[in-house]
MIBA-923605 format. One record per atom (N, C-alpha, C): z, y, x; residue in three letters. Coordinates in steps of 0.2 Angstrom, whole numbers, plus 5000, padded with zeros to 4 digits. Example, Ala and Ser with C-alpha at 12.3 -4.5 7.8 and 13.67 -1.06 7.14 Angstrom:
2
503949725066ALA/503949785062ALA/503949845066ALA/503549895064SER/503649955068SER/503950005064SER/
END
This chain:
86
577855635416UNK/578255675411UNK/577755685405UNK/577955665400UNK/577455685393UNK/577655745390UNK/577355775387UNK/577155825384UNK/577955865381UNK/578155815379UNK/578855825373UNK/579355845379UNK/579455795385UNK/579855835390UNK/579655885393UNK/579055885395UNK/578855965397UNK/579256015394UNK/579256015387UNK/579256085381UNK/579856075383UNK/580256015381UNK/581056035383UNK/581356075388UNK/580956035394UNK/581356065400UNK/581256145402UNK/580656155400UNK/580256225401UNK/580756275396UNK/580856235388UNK/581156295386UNK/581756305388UNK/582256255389UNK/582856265392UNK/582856315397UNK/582356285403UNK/582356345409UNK/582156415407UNK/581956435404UNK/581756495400UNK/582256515396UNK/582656475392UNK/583256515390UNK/583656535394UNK/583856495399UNK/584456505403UNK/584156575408UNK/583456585408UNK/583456625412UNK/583456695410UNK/583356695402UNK/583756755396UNK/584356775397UNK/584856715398UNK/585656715400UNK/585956675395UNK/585756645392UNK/585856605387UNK/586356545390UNK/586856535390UNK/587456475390UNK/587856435389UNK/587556425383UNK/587956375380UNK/587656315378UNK/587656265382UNK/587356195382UNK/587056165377UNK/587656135371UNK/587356125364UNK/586756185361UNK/586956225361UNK/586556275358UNK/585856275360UNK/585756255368UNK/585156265372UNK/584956185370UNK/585356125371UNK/584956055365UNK/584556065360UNK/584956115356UNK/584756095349UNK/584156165348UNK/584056225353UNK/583356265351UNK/583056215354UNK/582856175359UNK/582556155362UNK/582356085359UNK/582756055356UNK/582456005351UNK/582056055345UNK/582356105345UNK/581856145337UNK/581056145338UNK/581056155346UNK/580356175351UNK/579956115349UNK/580256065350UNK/580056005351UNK/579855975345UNK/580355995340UNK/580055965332UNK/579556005331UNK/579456065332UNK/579056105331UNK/578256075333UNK/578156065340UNK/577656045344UNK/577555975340UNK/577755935338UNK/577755885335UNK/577455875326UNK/577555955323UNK/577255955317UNK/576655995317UNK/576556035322UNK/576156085321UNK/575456045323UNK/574856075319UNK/574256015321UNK/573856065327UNK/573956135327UNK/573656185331UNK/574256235332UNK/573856255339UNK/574156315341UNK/573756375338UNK/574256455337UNK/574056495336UNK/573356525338UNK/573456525345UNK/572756545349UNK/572656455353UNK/572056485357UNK/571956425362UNK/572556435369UNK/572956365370UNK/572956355375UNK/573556405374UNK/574056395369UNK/574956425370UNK/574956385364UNK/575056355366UNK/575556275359UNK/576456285362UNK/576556295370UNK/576856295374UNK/577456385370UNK/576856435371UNK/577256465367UNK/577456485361UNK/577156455357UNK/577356445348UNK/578056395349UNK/578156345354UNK/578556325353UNK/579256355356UNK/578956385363UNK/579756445365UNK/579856495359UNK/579356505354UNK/579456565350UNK/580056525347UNK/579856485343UNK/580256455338UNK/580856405342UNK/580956405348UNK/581956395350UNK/582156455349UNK/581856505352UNK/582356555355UNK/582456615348UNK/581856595343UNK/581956635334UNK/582656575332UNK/582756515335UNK/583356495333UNK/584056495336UNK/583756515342UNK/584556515345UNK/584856585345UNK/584256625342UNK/584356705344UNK/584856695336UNK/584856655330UNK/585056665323UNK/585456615325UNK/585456565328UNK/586156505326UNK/586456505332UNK/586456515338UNK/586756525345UNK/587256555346UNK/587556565353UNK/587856645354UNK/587556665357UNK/587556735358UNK/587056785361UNK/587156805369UNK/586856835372UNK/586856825380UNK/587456895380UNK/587556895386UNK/588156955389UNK/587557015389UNK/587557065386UNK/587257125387UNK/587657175391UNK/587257185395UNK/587457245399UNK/587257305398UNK/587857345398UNK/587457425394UNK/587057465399UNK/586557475396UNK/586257525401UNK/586357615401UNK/586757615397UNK/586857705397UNK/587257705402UNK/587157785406UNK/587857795410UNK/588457805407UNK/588957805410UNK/589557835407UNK/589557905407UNK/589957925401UNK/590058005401UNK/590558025406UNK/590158075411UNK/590758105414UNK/590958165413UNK/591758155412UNK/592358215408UNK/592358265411UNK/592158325413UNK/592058385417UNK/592858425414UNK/593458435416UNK/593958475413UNK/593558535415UNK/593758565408UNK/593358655407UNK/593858695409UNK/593858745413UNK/594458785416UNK/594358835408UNK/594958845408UNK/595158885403UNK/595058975408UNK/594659025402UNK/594659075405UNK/594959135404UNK/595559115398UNK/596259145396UNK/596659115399UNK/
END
């Protein structure tokens, strides 16, 4: 496995594991990874080239994609009926 499939496959499983769904969408940030690791002569720090390039799928698919199913975390309001004291 060379380098370029590494990034692909790794980002893909890493979006999907966001909730991310929708196939072309998950292609094309993951080619953006891959164009990415292909232009850039260094990584930010040592030894995350790997994450500069998940940065920049998931900055695309978060603006070009659809977005994952959020689940709301507040509880629901529960309706107490007020006894009327008239």
């Amino acid at each position: 496995m060379n380098p370029d499939e590494f990034i692909r496959k790794n980002i893909i499983k890493k979006l999907i594991e966001l909730g991310y769904q929708d196939g072309v969408a998950l292609e094309l940030a993951a080619d953006e990874g891959v164009s990415h690791f292909r232009r850039c002569s260094q990584a930010s720090r040592r030894g995350a080239i790997f994450d500069d390039c998940y940065h920049v799928a998931k900055t695309w698919i978060d603006k070009y994609g659809s977005k994952p199913a959020m689940v709301s975390k507040r509880r629901a309001k529960q309706t107490i009926k007020q006894v009327s004291m008239f």
